[in-house]
VOMIKOL-403478 format. One record per residue (C-alpha): y, z, x. Coordinates in steps of 0.2 Angstrom, whole numbers. Layout:
! VOMIKOL-403478
<<Y,Z,X>>;
...
! end
This chain:
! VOMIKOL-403478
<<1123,304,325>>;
<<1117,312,309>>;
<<1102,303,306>>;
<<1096,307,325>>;
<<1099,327,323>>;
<<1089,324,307>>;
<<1075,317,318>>;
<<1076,330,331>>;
<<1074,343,321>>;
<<1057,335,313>>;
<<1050,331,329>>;
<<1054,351,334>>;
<<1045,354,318>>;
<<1031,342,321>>;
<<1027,347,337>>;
<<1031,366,338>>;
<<1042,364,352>>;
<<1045,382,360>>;
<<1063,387,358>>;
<<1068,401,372>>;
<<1086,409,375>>;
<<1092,401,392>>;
<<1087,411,405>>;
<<1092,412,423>>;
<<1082,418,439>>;
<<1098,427,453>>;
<<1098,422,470>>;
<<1101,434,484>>;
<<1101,426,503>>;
<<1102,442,511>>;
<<1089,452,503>>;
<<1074,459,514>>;
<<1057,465,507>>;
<<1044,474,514>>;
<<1030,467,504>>;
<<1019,483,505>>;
<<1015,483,486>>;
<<1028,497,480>>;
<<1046,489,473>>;
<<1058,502,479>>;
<<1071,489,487>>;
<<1087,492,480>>;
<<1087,474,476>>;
<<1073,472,462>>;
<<1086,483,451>>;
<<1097,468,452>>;
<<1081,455,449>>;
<<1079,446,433>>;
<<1067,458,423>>;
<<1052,450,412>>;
<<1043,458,400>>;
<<1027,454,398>>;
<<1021,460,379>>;
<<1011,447,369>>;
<<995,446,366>>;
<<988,428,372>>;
<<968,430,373>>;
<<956,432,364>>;
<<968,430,350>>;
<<987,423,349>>;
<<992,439,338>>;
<<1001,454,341>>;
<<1010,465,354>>;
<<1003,477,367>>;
<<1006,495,369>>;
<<1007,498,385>>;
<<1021,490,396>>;
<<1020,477,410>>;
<<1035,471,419>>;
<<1039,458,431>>;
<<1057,456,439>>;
<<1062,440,450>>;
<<1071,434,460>>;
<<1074,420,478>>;
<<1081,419,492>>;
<<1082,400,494>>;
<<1066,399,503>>;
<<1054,410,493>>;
<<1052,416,475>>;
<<1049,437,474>>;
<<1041,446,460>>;
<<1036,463,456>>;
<<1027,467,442>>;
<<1024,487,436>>;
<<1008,488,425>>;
<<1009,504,416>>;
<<990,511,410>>;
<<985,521,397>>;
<<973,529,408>>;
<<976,526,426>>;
<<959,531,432>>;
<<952,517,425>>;
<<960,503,433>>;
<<947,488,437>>;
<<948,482,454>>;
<<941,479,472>>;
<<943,472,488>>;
<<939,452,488>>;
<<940,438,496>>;
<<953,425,489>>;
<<949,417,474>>;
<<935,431,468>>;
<<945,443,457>>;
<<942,437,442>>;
<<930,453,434>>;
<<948,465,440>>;
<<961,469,431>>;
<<975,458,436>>;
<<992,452,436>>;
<<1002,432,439>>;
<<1013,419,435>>;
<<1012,398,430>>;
<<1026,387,437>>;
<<1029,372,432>>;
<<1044,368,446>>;
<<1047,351,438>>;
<<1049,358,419>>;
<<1038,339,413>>;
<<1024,349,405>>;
<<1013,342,418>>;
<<1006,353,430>>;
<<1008,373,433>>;
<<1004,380,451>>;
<<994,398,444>>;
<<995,414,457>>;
<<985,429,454>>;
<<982,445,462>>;
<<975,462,457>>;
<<980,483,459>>;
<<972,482,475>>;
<<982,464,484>>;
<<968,452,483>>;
<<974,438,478>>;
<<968,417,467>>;
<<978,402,465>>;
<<974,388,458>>;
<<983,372,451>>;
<<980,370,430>>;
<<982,350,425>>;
<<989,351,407>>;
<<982,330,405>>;
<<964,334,411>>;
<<963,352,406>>;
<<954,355,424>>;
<<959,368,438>>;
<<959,365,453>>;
<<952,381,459>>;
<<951,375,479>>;
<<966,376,482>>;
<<975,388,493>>;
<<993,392,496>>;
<<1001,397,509>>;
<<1010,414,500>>;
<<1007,434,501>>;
<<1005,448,490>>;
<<1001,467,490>>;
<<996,478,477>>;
<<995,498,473>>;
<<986,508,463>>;
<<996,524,456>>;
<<995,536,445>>;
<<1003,526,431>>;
<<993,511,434>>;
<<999,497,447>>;
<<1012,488,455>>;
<<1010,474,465>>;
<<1023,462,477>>;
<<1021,442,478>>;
<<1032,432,490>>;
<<1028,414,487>>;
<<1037,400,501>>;
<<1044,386,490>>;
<<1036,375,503>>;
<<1017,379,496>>;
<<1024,368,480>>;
<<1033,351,476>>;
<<1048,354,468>>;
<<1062,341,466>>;
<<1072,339,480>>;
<<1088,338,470>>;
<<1104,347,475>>;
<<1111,360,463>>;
<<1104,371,450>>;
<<1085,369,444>>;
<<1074,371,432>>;
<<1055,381,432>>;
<<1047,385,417>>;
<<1036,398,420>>;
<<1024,412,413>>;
<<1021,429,419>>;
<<1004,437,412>>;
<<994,453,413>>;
<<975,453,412>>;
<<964,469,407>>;
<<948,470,404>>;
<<940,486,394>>;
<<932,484,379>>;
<<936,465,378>>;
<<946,453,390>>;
<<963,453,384>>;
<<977,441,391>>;
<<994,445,392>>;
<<1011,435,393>>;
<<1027,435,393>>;
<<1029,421,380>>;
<<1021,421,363>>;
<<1005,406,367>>;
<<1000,398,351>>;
<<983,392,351>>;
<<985,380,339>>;
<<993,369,353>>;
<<980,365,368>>;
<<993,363,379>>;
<<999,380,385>>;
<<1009,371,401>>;
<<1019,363,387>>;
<<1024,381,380>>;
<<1029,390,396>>;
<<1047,394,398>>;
<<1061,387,407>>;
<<1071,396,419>>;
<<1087,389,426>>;
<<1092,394,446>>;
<<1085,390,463>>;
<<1101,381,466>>;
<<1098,385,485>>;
<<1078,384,485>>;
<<1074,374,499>>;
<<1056,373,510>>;
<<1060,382,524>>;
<<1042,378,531>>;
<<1042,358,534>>;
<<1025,356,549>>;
<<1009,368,549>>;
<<998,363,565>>;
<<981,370,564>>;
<<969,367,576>>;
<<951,372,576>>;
<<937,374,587>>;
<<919,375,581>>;
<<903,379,592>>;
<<885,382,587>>;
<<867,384,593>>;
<<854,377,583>>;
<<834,376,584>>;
<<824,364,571>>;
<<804,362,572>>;
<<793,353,561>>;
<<779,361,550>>;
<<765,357,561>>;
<<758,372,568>>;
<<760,364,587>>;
<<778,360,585>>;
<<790,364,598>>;
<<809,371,594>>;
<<821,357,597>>;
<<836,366,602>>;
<<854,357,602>>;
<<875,365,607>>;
<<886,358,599>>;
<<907,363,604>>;
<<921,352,594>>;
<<938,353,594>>;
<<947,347,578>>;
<<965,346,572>>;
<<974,348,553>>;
<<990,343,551>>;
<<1004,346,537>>;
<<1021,341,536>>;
<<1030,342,522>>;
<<1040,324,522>>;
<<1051,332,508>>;
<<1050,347,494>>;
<<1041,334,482>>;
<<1029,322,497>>;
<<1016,328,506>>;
<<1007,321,522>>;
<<990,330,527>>;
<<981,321,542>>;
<<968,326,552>>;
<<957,323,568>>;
<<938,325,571>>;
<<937,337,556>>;
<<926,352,555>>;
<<918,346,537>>;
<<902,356,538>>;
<<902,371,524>>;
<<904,386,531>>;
<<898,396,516>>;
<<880,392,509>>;
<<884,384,491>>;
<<876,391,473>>;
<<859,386,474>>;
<<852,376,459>>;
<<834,371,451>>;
<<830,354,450>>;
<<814,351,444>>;
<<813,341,428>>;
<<833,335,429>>;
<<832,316,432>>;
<<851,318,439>>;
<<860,320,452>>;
<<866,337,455>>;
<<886,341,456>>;
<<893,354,469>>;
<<911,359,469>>;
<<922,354,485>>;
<<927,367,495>>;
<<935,360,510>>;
<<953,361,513>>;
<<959,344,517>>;
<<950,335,502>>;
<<955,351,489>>;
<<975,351,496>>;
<<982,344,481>>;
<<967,336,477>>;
<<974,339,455>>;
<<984,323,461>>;
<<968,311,461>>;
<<962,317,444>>;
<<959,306,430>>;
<<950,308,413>>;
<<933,302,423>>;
<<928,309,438>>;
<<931,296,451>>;
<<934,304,467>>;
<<921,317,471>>;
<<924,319,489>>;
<<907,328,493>>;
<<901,309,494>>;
<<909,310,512>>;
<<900,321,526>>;
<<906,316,543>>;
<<922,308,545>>;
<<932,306,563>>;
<<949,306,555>>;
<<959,306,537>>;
<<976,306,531>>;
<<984,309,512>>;
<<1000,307,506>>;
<<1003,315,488>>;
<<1021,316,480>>;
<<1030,320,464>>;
<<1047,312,460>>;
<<1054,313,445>>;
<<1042,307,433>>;
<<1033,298,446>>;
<<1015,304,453>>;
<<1005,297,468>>;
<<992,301,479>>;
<<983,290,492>>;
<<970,294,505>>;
<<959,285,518>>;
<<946,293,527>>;
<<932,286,541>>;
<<911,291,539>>;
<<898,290,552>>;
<<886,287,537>>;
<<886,284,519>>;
<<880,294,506>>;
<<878,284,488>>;
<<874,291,470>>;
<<864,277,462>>;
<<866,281,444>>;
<<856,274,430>>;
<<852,277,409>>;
<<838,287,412>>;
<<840,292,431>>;
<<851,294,445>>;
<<847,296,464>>;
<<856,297,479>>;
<<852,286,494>>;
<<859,287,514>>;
<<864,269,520>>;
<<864,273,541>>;
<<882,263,543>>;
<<896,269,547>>;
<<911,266,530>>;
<<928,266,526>>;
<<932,276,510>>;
<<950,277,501>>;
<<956,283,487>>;
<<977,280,478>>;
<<983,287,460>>;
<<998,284,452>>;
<<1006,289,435>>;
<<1022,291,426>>;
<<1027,303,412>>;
<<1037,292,401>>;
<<1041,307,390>>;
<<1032,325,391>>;
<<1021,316,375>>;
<<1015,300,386>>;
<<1009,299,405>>;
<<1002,281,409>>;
<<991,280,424>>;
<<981,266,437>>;
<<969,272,450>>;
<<959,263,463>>;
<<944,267,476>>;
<<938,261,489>>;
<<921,262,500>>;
<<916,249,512>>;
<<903,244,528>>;
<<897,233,537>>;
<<886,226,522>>;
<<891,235,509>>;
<<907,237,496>>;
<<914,246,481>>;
<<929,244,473>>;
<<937,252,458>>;
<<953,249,449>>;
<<958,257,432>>;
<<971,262,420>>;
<<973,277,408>>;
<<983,287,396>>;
<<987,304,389>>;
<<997,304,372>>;
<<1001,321,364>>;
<<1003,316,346>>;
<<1009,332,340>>;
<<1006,350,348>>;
<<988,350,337>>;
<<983,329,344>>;
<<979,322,359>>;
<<973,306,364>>;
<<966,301,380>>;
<<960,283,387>>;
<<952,274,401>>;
<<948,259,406>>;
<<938,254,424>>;
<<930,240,433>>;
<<922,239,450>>;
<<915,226,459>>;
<<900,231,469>>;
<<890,221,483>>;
<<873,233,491>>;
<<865,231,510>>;
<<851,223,508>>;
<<841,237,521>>;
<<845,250,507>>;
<<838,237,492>>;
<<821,236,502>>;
<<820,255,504>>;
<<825,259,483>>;
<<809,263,471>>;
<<810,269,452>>;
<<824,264,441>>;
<<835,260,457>>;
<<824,246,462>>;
<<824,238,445>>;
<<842,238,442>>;
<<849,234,462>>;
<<837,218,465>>;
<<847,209,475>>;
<<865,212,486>>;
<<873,200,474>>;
<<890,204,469>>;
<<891,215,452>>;
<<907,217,443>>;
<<907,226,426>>;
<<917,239,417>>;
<<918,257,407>>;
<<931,267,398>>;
<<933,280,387>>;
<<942,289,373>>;
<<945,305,368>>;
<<954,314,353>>;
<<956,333,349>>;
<<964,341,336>>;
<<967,361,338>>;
<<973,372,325>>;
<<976,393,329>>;
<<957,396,324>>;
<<948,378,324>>;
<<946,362,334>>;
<<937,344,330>>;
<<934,331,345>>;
<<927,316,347>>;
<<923,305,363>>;
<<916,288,365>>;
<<911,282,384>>;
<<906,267,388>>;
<<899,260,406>>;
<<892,242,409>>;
<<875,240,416>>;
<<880,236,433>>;
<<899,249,433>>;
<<896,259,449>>;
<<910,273,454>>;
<<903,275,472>>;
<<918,288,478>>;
<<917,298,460>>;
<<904,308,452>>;
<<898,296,438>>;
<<877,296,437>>;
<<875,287,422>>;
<<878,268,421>>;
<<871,257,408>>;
<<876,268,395>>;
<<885,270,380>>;
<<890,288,371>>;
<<897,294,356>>;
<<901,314,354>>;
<<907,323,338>>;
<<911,341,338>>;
<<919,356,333>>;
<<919,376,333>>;
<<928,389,324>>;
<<933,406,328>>;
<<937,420,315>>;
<<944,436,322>>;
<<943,455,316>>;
<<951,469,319>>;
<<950,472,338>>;
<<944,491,336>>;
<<930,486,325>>;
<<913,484,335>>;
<<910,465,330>>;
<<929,459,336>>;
<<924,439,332>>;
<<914,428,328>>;
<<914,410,335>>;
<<904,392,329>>;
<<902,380,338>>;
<<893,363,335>>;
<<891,343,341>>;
<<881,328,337>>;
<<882,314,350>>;
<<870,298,350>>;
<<870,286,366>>;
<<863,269,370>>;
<<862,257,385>>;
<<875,243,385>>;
<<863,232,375>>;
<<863,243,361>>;
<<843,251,363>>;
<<842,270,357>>;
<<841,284,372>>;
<<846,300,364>>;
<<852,308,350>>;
<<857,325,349>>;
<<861,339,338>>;
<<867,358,343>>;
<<875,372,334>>;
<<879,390,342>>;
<<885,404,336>>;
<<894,417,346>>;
<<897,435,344>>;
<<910,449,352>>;
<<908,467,352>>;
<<912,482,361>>;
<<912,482,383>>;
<<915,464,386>>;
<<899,460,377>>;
<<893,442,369>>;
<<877,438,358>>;
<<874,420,357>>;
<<861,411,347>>;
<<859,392,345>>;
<<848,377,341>>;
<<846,362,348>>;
<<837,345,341>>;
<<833,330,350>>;
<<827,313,350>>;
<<824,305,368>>;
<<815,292,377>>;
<<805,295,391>>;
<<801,287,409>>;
<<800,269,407>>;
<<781,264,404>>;
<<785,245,417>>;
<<796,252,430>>;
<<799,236,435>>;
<<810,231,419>>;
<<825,242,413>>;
<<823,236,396>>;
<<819,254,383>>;
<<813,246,367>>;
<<794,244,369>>;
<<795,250,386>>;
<<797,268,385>>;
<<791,280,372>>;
<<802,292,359>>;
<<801,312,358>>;
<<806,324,347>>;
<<815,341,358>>;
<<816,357,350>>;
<<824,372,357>>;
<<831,390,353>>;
<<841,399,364>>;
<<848,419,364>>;
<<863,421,378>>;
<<869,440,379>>;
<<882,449,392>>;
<<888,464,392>>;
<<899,478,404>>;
<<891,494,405>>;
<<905,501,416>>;
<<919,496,429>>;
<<905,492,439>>;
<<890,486,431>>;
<<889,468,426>>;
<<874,458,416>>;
<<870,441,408>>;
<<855,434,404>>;
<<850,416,394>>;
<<833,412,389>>;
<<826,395,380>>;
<<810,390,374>>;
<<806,375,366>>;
<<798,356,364>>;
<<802,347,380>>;
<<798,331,389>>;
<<787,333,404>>;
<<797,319,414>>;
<<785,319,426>>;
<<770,315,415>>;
<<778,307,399>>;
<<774,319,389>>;
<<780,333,375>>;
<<775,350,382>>;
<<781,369,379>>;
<<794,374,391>>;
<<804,392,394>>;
<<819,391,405>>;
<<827,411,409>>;
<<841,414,421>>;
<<848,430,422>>;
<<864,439,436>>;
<<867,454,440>>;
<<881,462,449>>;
<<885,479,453>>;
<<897,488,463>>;
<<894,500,474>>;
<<914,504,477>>;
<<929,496,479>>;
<<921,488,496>>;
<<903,486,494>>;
<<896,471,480>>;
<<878,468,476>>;
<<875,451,466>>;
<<856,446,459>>;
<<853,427,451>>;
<<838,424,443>>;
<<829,406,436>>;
<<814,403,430>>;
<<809,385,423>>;
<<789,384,418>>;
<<780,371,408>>;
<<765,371,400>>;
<<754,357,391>>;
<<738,360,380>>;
<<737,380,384>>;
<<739,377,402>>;
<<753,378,416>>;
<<759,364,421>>;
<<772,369,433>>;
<<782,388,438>>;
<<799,385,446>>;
<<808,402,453>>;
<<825,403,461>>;
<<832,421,468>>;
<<850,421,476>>;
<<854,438,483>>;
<<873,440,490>>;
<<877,455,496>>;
<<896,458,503>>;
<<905,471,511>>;
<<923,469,511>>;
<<932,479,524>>;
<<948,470,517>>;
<<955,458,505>>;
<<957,447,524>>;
<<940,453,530>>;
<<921,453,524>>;
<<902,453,531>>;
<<892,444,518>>;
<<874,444,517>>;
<<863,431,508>>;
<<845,426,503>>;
<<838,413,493>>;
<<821,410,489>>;
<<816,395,480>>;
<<797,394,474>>;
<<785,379,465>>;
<<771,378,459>>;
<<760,366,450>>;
<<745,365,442>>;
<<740,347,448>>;
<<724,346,438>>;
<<736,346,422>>;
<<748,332,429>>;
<<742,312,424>>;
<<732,306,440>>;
<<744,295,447>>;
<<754,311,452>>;
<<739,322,459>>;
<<739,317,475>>;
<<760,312,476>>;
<<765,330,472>>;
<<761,347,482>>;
<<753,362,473>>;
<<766,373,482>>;
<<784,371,488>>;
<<792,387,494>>;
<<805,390,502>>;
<<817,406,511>>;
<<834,403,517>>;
<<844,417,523>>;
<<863,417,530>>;
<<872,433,538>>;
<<891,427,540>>;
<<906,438,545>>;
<<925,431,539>>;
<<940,434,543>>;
<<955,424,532>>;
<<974,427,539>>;
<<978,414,529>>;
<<970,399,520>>;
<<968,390,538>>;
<<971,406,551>>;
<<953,409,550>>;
<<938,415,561>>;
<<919,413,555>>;
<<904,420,565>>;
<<884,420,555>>;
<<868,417,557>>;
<<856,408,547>>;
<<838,400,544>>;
<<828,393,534>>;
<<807,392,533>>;
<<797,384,520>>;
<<780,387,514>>;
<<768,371,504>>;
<<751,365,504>>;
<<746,363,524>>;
<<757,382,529>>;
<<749,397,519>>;
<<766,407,524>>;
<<781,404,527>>;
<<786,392,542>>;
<<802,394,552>>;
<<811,378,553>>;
<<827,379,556>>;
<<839,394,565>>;
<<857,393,570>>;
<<873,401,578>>;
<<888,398,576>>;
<<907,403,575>>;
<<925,394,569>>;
<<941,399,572>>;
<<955,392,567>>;
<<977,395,568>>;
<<988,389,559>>;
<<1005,385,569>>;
<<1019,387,558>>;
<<1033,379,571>>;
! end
């Protein structure tokens, strides 16, 4: 017995276990709030009181001087909190009306749970001095947030002359708990985030940095012996209906004007407080909401955009793995779906199956990805499994599925997540897939594609990875290596490299200063990676440093350097072989980032780099600038003006080569945090200089491609799926046969959506 307490206590040592005095949350049955933002219920006198004092970001040092509360409490079917932020100068509280999920440059105020205590997962609610309100759902394995998710919960905030206090009332049905009788166990954080001169985070627990897990460090609360979901069926159907008109560019065209009305159906029962089932019927997939726009001249790959649609981001953090495996953008018209996701114990799952009029492929490559439509209708599934053996080691398996009439890919993996110590983690994985292609879609592939997919044989291979990280309070060192087989193919996931071999070293360093002096820290950061193709032939190497520096109004210099060696296009497209095939160039860049917040209001970033790069197009070294820059300004606490700016341009020998703008204008007022009209204009415009491109391109490319899209959209958001959606938008495009811009495209249309709550 001895000898084990020995051991205990060098394991607590070793992996600076967190110790807390017990803490316990009350329960009162009969209590009633009006959650109008102002905690003057009798009953939050008798809630447990929190305070929340140490300073978490940007350093793990030190106290605050200035007080924020929280005080908690349940009433078996949803957990209360009110938190009091006291401010030094109440006038200059940071907030504004926003739509969910948008508060992030207000002050504002939340709280981690982990309901199982496993040092897995932690559901995050957020919401600022004005009720707006963000969840999300942090995996402490991956390190990712899942920022699509939306709970069903309720806050209100109010701004006084002392600073703010705000309510939340979170249903224990909007998270899997265990469904175990008795007394429970959340460990949970309750924060405070204000921004002035820098962003500063602040907990109710002291957070070492030296351990990257801060899931692991949050702090138990005992209770909830009576928490039960007292929501078990959400019913929500939809109806969509739009007008649309699309024309070709020819100057004769005629509009082709189409009405489309569909009904659709979600549904979600909650089976028990720790299984999920989420189904649903002839879905409305499209996306409402016009995505970030992107340039992608002179990218080889493919693109990534975030999910934003509710049935694939509902506990979509069940379906992640250390590699990106299920990217559900891949699906765009399915008739039906259903997913079943669960926690018990230590166990994990998640499984889903949806249908897909069409099917959309990523073809990935070494030096080249594309994506191709394969007109056949496919199945696509995807299952995830783990176990946490302890709160040090989790063990998983996934497997995917997509499938048609002529067409298959399976994948089947396992991985691992070992914390070493508080400072060590280790991560693996290990995939293989079997792949077999429609023979239509092989005749149709040109470049790289058609040189790897030559026939619809059957192609198994397999790819893994290994990661380690070790963290100290000021410093971290990392290394990856990532392998994929020449024919590994992750058709559901986002993977668009195959063939392809990586190794990655890196580190950073952060020294802090006194937080009133104008330059508070520095930071340095630096990598080296090298990668191959599976047979060992050199296709990068790379070396970066940065260094980062803060000062006063949220403000950030950045300066770095990057060197690198690179093959270009394959000289035989026919062969995928690089040696003598391809040939070598040497990259060199500077780059200068600066931010900075003038005021409460006024918000700027700009990044320029200039440089040696490879011309893709033409095989060739050539000068290139790249300059992106935001600005957003707000008017008030409803009105929002927000201006992106890129600029890629090349030039070879003196002359352009090519000049690629891209302006994204949103403009947004928000009547409400439930209700907005939002504006938004973006123009994309390309030139080339096709007398300086090789001649096999002069006549492939246009001299112009330009292009104005505009969307005018009203919302309205009871909930995450009591909804309504009206807008308008369009889209003309301007090239070499239309000297202006060319309407092509118009539409109408409206969703609305109710949430049952039987």
């Amino acid at each position: 017995m001895r000898l084990w307490a020995i051991l205990a206590g060098l394991a607590g040592i070793f992996f600076c276990t967190a110790t807390y005095a017990e803490q316990s949350i009350p329960t009162f049955t009969d209590a009633t709030i009006k959650l109008d933002g102002v905690p003057d219920e009798a009953v939050w006198q008798q809630a447990k009181q929190v305070d929340i004092k140490y300073i978490t970001l940007p350093s793990d040092k030190g106290q605050v001087s200035y007080r924020t509360t929280a005080r908690v409490f349940d009433d078996g079917t949803t957990l209360y909190i009110a938190f009091t932020a006291e401010e030094p100068d109440a006038g200059s509280v940071r907030a504004q009306y926003r739509n969910r999920d948008k508060l992030w440059n207000d002050d504002f105020i939340g709280v981690k749970i982990d309901p199982y205590n496993n040092k897995q997962l932690a559901y995050q609610f957020f919401v600022n001095p004005l009720g707006s309100v963000a969840d999300s759902i942090e995996n402490a394995l991956t390190g990712d947030e899942s920022m699509g998710w939306d709970g069903f919960w309720d806050a209100a905030g109010q701004i006084n002359a002392n600073g703010y206090t705000v309510e939340i009332a979170i249903p224990f049905h909007v998270m899997n708990f265990p469904a175990t009788a008795g007394e429970k166990t959340f460990a949970m954080e309750f924060l405070r985030y204000r921004q002035r001169d820098q962003r500063v985070r602040v907990s109710s627990i002291p957070i070492s940095h030296a351990n990257k897990c801060w899931v692991c460090q949050l702090q138990p609360y005992q209770g909830f012996s009576q928490a039960h979901s007292s929501q078990h069926l959400v019913v929500a159907p939809a109806l969509v209906a739009g007008h649309s008109q699309q024309r070709s560019s020819a100057p004769d065209s005629q509009w082709q004007k189409a009405n489309d009305v569909a009904l659709s159906l979600d549904l979600k029962w909650g089976i028990s407080q720790d299984i999920t089932l989420n189904a649903t019927l002839n879905p409305d997939f499209s996306q409402v909401e016009a995505d970030a726009a992107q340039l992608s001249i002179n990218n080889p790959f493919t693109l990534f955009f975030d999910e934003s649609r509710p049935f694939f981001t509902e506990n979509a953090d069940y379906f992640a793995s250390p590699l990106d495996l299920v990217y559900t953008r891949n699906i765009a018209a399915p008739n039906a779906g259903a997913k079943l996701t669960g926690r018990l114990n230590q166990h994990t799952f998640g499984f889903f199956a949806t249908d897909d009029d069409s099917t959309t492929l990523l073809l990935p490559g070494n030096l080249g990805s594309s994506v191709r439509q394969l007109q056949q209708k496919s199945q696509n599934a995807a299952g995830r499994y783990s176990i946490a053996l302890s709160d040090r080691l989790t063990l998983g398996t996934v497997a995917t599925l997509r499938q048609s009439d002529d067409y298959q890919n399976n994948v089947v993996g396992i991985d691992s997540h070992v914390r070493l110590s508080a400072q060590d983690t280790l991560s693996a994985q290990w995939l293989y897939s079997a792949t077999q292609d429609d023979e239509a879609l092989i005749a149709r592939l040109t470049g790289e594609a058609a040189a790897r997919y030559q026939d619809n044989m059957r192609r198994t291979d397999q790819a893994y990875r290994l990661h380690y990280e070790h963290t100290q309070t000021n410093w971290r060192v990392f290394g990856r290596y990532d392998y994929r087989g020449e024919n590994f193919r992750a058709d559901l996931g986002f993977l668009p490299e195959t063939d392809w071999q990586k190794q990655l070293f890196g580190g950073e360093y952060t020294h802090f200063m006194a937080s009133d002096r104008w330059l508070n820290r520095i930071r340095f950061y630096s990598d080296w990676d090298i990668t191959h193709n599976s047979a060992g032939e050199l296709l990068e190497r790379e070396l970066e440093a940065f260094v980062n520096l803060h000062g006063p109004l949220e403000s950030r210099l950045e300066l770095g350097r990057t060197e690198r060696l690179r093959v270009g296009h394959r000289l035989d497209t026919s062969v995928l072989s690089i040696t003598g095939n391809t040939d070598r160039f040497t990259e060199q860049e500077w780059s200068i980032f600066g931010s900075v917040r003038p005021s409460a209001a006024l918000f700027l970033n700009s990044r320029w780099v200039a440089g040696d790069v490879v011309d893709l197009t033409n095989n060739r070294l050539s000068d290139n600038q790249r300059f992106n820059a935001t600005v957003t300004y707000a008017l008030n606490r409803h009105v929002e003006f927000n201006v992106r700016y890129n600029l890629n341009a090349m030039r070879y020998q003196g002359a352009d080569v090519f000049t690629a703008h891209l302006t994204d204008f949103r403009l947004t007022y928000q009547f409400s945090n439930r209700s907005a009209l939002r504006l938004a204009l973006i123009y994309n415009q390309l030139s080339r200089n096709l007398a300086n491109y090789q001649p096999a391109f002069q006549s492939l490319l246009s001299a112009k491609q330009n292009s104005l899209g505009s969307q005018l959209l009203y919302s309205y958001r009871y909930n995450p799926q009591t909804v309504f959606f009206a807008g308008y938008s369009d889209n003309a495009i301007e090239n070499d046969e239309i000297d202006s811009l060319w309407p092509v495209q118009r539409n109408v249309f409206i969703k609305f959506s109710y949430a049952w709550l039987p």
